[in-house]
KELOMAR-312344 format. One record per residue (C-alpha): x, y, z; residue in one letter. Coordinates in steps of 0.001 Angstrom, whole numbers, plus 500000, padded with zeros to 6 digits. Layout:
! residues N
rec u: X	v: Y	w: Z	r: A
...
This chain:
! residues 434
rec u: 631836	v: 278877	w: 539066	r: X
rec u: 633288	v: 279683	w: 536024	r: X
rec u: 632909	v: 282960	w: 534594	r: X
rec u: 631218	v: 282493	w: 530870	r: X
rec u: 633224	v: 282298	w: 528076	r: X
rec u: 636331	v: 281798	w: 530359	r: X
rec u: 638848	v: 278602	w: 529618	r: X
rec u: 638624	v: 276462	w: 532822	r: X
rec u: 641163	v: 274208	w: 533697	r: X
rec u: 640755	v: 270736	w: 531634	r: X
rec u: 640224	v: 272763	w: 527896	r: X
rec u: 643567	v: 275470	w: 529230	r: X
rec u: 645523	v: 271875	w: 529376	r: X
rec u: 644184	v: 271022	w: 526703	r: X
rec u: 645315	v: 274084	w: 524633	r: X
rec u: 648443	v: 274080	w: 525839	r: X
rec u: 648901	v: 270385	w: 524858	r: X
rec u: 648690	v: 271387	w: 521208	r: X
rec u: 650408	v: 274952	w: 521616	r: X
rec u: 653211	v: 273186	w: 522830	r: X
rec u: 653157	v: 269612	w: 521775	r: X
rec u: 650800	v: 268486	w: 519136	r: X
rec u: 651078	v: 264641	w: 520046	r: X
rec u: 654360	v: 262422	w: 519477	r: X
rec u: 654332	v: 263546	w: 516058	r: X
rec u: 657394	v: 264843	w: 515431	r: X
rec u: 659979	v: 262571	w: 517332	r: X
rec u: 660417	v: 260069	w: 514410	r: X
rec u: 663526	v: 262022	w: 513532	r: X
rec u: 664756	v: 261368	w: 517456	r: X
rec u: 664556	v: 257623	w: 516788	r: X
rec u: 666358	v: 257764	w: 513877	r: X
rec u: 669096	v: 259902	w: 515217	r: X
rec u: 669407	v: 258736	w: 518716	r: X
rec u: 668738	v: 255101	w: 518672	r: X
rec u: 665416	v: 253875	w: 521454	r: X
rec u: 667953	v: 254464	w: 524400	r: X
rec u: 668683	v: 257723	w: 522864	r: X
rec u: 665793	v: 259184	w: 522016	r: X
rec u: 664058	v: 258510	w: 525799	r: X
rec u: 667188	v: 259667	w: 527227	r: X
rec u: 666697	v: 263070	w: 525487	r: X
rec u: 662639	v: 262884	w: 526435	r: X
rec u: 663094	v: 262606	w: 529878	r: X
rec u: 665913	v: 265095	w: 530172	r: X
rec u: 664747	v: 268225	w: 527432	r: X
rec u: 661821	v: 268745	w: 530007	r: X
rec u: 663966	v: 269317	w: 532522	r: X
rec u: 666059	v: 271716	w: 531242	r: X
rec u: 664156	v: 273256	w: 528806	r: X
rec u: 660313	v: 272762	w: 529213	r: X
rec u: 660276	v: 272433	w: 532782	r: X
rec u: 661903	v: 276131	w: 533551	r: X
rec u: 659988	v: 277879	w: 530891	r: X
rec u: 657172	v: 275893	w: 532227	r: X
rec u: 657612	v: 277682	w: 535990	r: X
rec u: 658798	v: 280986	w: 534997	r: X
rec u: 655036	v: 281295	w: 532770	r: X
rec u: 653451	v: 280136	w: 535984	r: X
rec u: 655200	v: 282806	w: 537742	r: X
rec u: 654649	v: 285191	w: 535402	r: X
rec u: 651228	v: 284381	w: 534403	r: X
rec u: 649728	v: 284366	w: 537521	r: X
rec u: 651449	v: 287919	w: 538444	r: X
rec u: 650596	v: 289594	w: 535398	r: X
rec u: 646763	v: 287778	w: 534013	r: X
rec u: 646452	v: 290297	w: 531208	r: X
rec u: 646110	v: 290388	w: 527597	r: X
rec u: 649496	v: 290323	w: 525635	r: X
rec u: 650847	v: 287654	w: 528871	r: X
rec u: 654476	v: 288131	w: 527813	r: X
rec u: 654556	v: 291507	w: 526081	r: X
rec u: 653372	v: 292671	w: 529465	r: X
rec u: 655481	v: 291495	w: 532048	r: X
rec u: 658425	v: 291971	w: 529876	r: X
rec u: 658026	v: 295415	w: 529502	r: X
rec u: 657687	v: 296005	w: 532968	r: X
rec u: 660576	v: 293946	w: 534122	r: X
rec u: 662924	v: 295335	w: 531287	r: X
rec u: 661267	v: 298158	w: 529967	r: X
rec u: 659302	v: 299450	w: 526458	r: X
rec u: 662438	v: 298390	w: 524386	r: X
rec u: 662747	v: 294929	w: 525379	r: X
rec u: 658793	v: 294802	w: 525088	r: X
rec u: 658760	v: 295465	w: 521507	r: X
rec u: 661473	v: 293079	w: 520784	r: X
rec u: 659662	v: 290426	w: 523012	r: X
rec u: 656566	v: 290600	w: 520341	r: X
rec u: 658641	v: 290901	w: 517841	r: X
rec u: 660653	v: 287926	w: 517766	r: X
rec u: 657200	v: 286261	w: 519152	r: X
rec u: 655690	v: 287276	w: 516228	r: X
rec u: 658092	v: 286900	w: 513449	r: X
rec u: 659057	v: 283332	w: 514775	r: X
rec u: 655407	v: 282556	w: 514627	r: X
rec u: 655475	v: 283379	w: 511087	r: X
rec u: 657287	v: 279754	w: 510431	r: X
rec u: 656150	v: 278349	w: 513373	r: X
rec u: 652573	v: 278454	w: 511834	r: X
rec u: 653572	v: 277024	w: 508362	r: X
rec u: 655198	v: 273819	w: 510064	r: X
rec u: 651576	v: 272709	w: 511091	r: X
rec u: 649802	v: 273389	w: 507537	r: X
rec u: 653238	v: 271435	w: 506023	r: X
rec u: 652604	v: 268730	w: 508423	r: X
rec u: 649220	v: 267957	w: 507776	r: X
rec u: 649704	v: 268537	w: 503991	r: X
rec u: 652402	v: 265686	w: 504362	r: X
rec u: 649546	v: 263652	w: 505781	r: X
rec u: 646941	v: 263407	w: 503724	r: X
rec u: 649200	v: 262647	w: 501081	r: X
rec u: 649530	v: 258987	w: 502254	r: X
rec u: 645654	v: 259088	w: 501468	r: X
rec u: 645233	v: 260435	w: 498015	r: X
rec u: 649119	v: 261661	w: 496700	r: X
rec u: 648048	v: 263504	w: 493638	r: X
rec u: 645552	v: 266295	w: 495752	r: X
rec u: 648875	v: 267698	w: 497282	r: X
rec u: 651398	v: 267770	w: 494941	r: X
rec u: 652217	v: 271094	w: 493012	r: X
rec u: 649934	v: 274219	w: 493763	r: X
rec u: 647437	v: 272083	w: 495940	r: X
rec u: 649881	v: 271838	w: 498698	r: X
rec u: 649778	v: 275169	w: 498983	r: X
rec u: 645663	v: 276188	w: 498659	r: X
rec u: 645494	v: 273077	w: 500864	r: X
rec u: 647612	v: 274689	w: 503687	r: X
rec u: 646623	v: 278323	w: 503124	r: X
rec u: 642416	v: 277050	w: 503384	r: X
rec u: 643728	v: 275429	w: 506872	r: X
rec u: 645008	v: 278319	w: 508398	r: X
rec u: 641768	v: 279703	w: 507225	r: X
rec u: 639544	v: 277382	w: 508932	r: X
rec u: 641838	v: 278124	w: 511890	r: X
rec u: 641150	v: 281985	w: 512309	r: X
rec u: 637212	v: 281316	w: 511146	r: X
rec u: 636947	v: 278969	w: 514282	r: X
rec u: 638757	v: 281228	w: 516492	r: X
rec u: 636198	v: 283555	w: 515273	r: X
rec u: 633794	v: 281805	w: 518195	r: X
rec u: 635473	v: 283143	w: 520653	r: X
rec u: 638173	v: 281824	w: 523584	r: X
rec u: 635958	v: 278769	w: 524761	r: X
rec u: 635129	v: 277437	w: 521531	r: X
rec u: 638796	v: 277193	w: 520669	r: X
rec u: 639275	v: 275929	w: 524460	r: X
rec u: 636235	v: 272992	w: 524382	r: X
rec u: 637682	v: 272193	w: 520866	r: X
rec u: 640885	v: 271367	w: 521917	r: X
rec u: 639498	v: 268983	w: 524426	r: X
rec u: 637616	v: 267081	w: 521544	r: X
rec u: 640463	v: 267273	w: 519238	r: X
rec u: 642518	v: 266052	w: 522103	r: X
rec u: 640989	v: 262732	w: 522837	r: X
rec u: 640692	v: 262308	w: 519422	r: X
rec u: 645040	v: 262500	w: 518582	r: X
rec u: 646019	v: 260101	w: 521542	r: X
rec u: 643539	v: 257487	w: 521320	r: X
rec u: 645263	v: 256077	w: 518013	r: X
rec u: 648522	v: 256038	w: 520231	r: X
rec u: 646776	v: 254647	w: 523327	r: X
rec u: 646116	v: 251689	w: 521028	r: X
rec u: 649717	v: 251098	w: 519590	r: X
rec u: 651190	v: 251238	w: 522936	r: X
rec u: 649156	v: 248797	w: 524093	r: X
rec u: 649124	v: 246216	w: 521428	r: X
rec u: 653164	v: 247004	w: 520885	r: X
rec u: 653510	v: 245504	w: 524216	r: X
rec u: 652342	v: 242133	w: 522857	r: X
rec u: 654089	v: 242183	w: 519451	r: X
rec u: 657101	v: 241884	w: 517980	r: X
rec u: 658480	v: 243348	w: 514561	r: X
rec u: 659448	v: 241241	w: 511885	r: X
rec u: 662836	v: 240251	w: 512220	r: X
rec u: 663451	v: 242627	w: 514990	r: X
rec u: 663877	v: 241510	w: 519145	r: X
rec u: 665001	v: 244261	w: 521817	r: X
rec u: 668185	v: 245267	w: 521608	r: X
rec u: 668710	v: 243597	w: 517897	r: X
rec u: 669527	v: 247284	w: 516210	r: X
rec u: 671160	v: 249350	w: 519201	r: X
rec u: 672476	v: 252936	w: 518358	r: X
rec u: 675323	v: 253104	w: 520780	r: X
rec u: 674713	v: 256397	w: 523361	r: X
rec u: 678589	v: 257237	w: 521699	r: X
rec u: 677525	v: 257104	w: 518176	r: X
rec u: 673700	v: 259367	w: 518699	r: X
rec u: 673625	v: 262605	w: 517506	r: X
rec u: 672332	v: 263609	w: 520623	r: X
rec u: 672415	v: 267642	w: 520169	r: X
rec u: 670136	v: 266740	w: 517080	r: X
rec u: 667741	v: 264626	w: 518587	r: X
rec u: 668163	v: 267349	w: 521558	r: X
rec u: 666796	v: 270254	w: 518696	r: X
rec u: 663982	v: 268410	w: 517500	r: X
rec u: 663282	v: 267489	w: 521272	r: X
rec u: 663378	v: 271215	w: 521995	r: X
rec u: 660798	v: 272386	w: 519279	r: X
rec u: 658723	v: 269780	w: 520124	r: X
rec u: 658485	v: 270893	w: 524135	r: X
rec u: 658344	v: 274607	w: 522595	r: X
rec u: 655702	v: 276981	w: 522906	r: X
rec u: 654735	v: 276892	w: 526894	r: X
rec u: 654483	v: 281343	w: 527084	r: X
rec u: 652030	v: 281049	w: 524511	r: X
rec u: 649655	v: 280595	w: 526638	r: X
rec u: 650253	v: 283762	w: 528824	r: X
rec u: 648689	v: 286243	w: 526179	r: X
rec u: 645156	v: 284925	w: 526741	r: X
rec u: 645388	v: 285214	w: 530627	r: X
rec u: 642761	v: 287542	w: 531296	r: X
rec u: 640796	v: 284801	w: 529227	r: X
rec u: 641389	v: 281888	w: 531425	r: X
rec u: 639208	v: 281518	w: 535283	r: X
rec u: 640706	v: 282364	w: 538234	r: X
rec u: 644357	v: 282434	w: 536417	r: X
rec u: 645981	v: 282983	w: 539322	r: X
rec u: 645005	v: 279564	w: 540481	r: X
rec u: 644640	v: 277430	w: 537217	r: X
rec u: 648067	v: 278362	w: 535428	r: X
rec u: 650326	v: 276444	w: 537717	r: X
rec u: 647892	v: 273451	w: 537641	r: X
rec u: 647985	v: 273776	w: 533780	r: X
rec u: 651707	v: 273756	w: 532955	r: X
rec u: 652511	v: 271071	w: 535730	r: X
rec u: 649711	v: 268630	w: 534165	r: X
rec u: 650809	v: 269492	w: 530687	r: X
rec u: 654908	v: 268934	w: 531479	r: X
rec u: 653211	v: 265813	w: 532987	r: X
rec u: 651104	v: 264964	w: 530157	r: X
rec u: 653142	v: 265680	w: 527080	r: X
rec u: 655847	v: 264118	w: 528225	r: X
rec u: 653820	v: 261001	w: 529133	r: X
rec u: 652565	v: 260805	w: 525528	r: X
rec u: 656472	v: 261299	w: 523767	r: X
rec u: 658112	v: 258346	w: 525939	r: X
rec u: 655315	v: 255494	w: 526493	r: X
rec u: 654877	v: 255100	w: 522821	r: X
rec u: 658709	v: 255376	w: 521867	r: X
rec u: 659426	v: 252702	w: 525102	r: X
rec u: 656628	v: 250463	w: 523893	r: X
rec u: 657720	v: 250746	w: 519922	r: X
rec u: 661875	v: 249657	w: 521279	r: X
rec u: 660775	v: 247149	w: 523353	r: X
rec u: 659688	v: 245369	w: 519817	r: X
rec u: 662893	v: 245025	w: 518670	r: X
rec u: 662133	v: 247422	w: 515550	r: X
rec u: 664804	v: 248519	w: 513952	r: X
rec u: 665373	v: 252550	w: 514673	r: X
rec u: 667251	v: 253377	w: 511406	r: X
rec u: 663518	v: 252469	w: 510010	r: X
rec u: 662046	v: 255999	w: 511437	r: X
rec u: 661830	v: 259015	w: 508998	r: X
rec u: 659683	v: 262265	w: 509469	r: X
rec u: 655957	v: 261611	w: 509660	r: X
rec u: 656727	v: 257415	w: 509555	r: X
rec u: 654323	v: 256705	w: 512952	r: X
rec u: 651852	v: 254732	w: 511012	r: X
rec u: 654260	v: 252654	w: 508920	r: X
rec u: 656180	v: 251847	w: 511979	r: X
rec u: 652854	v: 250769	w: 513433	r: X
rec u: 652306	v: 248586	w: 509831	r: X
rec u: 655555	v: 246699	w: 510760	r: X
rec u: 654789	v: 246126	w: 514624	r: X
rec u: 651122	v: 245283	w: 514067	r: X
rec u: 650581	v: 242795	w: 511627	r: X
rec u: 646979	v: 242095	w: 509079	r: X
rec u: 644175	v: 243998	w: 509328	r: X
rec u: 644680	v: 245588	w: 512571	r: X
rec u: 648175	v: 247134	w: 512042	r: X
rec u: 646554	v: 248921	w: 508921	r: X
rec u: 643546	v: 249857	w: 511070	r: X
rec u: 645871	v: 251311	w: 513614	r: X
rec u: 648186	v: 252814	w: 510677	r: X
rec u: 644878	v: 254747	w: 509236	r: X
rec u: 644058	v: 255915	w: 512771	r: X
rec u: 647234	v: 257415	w: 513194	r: X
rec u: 647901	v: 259236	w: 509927	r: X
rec u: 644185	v: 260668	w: 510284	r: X
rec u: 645734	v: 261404	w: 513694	r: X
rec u: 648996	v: 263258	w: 512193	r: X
rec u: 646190	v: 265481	w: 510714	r: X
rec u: 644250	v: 266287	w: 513898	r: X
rec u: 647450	v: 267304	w: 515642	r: X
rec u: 648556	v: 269606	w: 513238	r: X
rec u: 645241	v: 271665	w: 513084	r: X
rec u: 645166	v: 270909	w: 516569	r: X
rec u: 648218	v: 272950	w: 516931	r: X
rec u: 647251	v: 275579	w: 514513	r: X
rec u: 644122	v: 276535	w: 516094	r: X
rec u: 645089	v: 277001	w: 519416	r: X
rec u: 648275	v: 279509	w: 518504	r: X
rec u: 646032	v: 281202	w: 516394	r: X
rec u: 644091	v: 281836	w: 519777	r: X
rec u: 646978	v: 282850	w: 521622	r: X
rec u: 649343	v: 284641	w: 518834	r: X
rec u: 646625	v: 286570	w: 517724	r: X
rec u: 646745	v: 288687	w: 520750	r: X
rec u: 649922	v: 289702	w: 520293	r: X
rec u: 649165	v: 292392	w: 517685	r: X
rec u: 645781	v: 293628	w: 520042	r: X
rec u: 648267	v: 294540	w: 522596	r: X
rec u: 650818	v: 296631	w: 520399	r: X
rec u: 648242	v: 298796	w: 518854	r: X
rec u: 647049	v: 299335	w: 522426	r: X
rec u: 650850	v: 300968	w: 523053	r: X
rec u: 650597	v: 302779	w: 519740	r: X
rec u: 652886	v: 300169	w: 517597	r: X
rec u: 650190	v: 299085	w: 515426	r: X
rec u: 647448	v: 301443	w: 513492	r: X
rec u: 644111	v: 300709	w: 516474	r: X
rec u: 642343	v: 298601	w: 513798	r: X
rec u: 643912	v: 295837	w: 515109	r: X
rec u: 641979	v: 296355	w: 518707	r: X
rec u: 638642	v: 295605	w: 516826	r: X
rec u: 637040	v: 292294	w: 517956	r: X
rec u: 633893	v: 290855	w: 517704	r: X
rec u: 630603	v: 289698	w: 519765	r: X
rec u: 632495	v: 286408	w: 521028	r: X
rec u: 635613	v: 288579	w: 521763	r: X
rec u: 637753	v: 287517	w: 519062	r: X
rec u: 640277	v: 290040	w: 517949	r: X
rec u: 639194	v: 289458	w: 513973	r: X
rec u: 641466	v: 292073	w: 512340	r: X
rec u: 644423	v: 290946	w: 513947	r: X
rec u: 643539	v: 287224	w: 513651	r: X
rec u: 642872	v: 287895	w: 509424	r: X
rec u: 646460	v: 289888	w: 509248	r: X
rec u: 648040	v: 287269	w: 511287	r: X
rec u: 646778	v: 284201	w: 509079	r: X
rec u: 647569	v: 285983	w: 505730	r: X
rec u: 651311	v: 286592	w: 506791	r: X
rec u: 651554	v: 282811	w: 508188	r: X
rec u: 650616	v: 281758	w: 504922	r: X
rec u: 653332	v: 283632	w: 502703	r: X
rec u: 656102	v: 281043	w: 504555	r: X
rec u: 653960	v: 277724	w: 503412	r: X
rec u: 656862	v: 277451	w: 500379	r: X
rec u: 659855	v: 276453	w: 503424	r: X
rec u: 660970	v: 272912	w: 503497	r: X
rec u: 660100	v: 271414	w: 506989	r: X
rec u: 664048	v: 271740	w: 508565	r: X
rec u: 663984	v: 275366	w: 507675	r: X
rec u: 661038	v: 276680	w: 509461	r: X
rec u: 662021	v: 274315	w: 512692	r: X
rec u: 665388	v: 275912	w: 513026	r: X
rec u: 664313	v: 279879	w: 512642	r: X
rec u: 661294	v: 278959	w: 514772	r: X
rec u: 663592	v: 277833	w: 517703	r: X
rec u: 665956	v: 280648	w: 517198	r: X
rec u: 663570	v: 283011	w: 517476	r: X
rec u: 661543	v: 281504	w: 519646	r: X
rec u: 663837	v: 280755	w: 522031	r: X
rec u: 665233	v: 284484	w: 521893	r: X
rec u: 662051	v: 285385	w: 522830	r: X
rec u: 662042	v: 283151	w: 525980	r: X
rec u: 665366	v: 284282	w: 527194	r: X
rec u: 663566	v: 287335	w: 527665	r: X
rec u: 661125	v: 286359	w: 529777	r: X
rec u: 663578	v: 284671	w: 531761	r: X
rec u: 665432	v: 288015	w: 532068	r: X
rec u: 662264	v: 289772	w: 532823	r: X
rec u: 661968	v: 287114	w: 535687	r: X
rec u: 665234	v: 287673	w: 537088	r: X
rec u: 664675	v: 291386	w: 536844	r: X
rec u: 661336	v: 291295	w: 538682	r: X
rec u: 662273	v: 289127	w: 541327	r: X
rec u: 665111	v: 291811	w: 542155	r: X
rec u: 663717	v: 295143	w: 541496	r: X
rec u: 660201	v: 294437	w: 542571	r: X
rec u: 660421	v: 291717	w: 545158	r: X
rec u: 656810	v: 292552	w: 547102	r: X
rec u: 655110	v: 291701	w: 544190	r: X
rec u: 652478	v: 290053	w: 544367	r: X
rec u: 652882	v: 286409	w: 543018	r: X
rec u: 650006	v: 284104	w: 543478	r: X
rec u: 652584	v: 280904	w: 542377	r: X
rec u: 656193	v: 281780	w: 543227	r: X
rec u: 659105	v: 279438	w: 541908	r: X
rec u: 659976	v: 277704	w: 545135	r: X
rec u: 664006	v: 278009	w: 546307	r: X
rec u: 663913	v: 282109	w: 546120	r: X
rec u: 665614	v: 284277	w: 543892	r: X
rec u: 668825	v: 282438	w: 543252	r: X
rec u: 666622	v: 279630	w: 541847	r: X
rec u: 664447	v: 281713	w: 540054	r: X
rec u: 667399	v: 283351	w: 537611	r: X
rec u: 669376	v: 280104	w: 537105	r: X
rec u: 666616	v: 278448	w: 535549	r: X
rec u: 667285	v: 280870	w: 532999	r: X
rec u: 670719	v: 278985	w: 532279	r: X
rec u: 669547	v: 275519	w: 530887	r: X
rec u: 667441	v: 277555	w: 527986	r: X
rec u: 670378	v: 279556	w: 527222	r: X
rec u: 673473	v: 277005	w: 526838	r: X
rec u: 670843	v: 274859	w: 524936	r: X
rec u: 670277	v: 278247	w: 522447	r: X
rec u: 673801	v: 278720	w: 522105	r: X
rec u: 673892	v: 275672	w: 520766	r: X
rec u: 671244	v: 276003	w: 518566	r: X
rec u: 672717	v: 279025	w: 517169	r: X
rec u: 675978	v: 276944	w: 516537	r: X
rec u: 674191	v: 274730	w: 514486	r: X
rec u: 671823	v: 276561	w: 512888	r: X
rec u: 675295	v: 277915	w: 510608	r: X
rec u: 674656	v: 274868	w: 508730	r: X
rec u: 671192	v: 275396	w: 507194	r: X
rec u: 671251	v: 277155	w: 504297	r: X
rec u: 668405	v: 279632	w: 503238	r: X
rec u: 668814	v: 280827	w: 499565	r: X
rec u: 672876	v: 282541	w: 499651	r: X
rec u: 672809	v: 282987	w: 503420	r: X
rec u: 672413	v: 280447	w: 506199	r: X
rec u: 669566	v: 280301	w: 508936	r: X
rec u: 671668	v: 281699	w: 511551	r: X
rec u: 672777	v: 284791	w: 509502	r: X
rec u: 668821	v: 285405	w: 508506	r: X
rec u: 668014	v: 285064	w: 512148	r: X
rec u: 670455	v: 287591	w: 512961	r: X
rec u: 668952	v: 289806	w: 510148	r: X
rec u: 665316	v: 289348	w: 511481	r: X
rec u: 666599	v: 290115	w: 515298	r: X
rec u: 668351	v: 293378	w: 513889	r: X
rec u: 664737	v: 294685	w: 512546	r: X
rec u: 662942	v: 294296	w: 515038	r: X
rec u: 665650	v: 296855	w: 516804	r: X
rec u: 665278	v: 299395	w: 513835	r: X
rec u: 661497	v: 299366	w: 513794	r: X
rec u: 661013	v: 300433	w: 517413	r: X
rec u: 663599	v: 303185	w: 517326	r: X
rec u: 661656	v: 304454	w: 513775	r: X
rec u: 658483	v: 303856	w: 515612	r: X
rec u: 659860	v: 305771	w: 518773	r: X
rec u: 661540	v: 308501	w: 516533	r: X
């Protein structure tokens, strides 16, 4: 029996599907970039080298450590208080444009519905009264958010279900398979590869709400392998099934599901379906929201806890919501609403992904230093295994880093702010510690 108020299995998946994924939304710009061939190519292959190790090393982890704060924790005690700090750090300040993608997303949305209520200022109330209906729900408490996701869930792929389906039987005008090939030589595959990344991002999340989940020692691993499973189900069936009509992939632009579905599904239906799916595009993105709010939120709890934050931030309520944290966390996500899309994708993964390396490290450090640990799931093929899955996240962050040069943010570029952002998080623990 579950202990009440705990996340069981089904609404933990269910989180995670939106912490990490969110839906296909997002992989237009794969399509584009990659060509059909392409774009599964990089589906079936980022979750092996990216989602799939960050995916065992939290089930490790997770099940090891099932405390508040998930990766704060275990950090600090594989690599000590410094490395702790900067763990939440770059967790937190990456989730600072992290959170404004999904209020930018769903903004983009409902402007296919009614243009004029999101241009200008609106955009921006629009977004910022999202993120507020975000931390309000999260208000209920750990279950709520949980049994909401499940809801919210069902209600994202059902639009997608559909399309599959019917694009099986259809054709797009003009368009047969193979009629518009992007040739593997000509893809930008490291593109596609960075979009892939962000959109398999967000797996360690989860770990800071592990005293919040039943028996965690036991549902964690179950979670992250039916999510890898799920997620990346739910990215390559509709991508196959959209190819295998022949449309043409130079058609796909950011946030263009439901026209692609206009020109595969013809009359009334294909509209139908197209009005499904944008409503869809919107679910997802508060989807997402919500459910980092839950675990994000935490973050802050446990750093006043080790004297980095003034103990306000410890305060939660009757449902055991941490409310000051989740009300200071919201008001800082919504300061980055202004960024263009590209922007807050490439300092999230930076970041991010800093932040994961970390974990890995932590990994590789408790595996050797404190081998009788106890570890309810244990990466199978020992410790050798265990610190080169750390190497697939890192070349792909290098690379990252290399591209990230070319995004320009105001008179500096996104890799130069990174490096900025990094470098504070440094000086505020030793002013902290001092």
């Amino acid at each position: 029996m579950a202990k009440s108020g705990k996340l069981t299995l089904l609404p933990l998946v269910a989180a995670t599907y939106f912490i990490v994924s969110g839906g296909p939304f997002g992989l237009e710009d794969i399509v584009s970039k990659s060509g059909y061939a392409g774009a599964i190519l990089i589906l079936l292959i980022t979750p092996l080298i990216w989602a799939m190790p960050t995916a065992l090393m939290v089930a490790e982890l997770a099940s090891a450590f099932p405390e508040e704060g998930g990766y704060y924790v275990y950090v600090t005690r594989g690599l000590g208080r410094f490395w702790g700090f900067q763990e939440a750090w770059l967790s937190l300040v990456g989730s600072i444009f992290d959170m404004a993608i999904y209020p930018t997303l769903f903004v983009s949305y409902l402007g296919h519905f009614v243009p004029a209520l999101t241009s200008g200022w609106r955009a921006f109330a629009i977004g910022a009264g999202l993120i507020a209906l975000a931390a309000l729900w999260n208000m209920l408490g750990v279950k709520a958010v949980g049994e909401g996701s499940v809801a919210l869930g069902v209600l994202l792929l059902a639009p997608f279900a559909v399309l599959t389906v019917l694009a099986l039987f259809h054709r797009a005008a003009g368009g047969h398979p193979g009629t518009h090939p992007i040739a593997l030589r000509n893809a930008d595959i490291l593109g596609g590869i960075l979009v892939a990344m962000w959109n398999y991002m967000g797996w360690d999340n989860t770990s800071t709400i592990a005293n919040d989940v039943d028996r965690p020692q036991r549902t964690y691993p179950l979670a992250m392998a039916a999510s890898v499973t799920l997620i990346a189900l739910t990215y390559v069936l509709p991508v196959a099934a959209m190819g295998a009509t022949g449309l043409d992939p130079n058609r796909w632009s950011t946030g263009g599901w439901a026209e692609m579905a206009s020109a595969v599904i013809p009359g009334a239906t294909g509209a139908a379906l197209a009005l499904s799916i944008t409503v869809a595009g919107m679910i997802a993105a508060y989807g997402a929201l919500n459910a980092l709010t839950l675990t994000l939120a935490r973050l802050p709890v446990v750093l006043a806890e080790d004297g980095y934050l003034p103990r306000a931030f410890t305060r939660k309520n009757a449902a055991g919501a941490p409310w000051v944290s989740t009300v200071v966390c919201a008001v800082a996500w919504a300061l980055c609403l202004t960024l263009s899309f590209v922007k807050l994708i490439v300092l999230d993964v930076l970041l991010t992904g800093l932040s994961i390396l970390l974990q890995f490290a932590a990994l590789a450090a408790l595996r050797i230093r404190e081998p009788r640990l106890p570890r309810p799931f244990r990466i199978p093929g020992g410790t050798l295994v265990a610190v080169g899955l750390g190497v697939p996240p890192l070349v792909l962050l290098v690379l990252t880093a290399l591209r990230n040069r070319i995004e320009p943010i105001g008179p500096i570029n996104a890799l130069e702010l990174g490096g900025i952002l990094i470098a504070a998080g440094a000086g505020l623990y030793f002013l902290k510690a001092g």
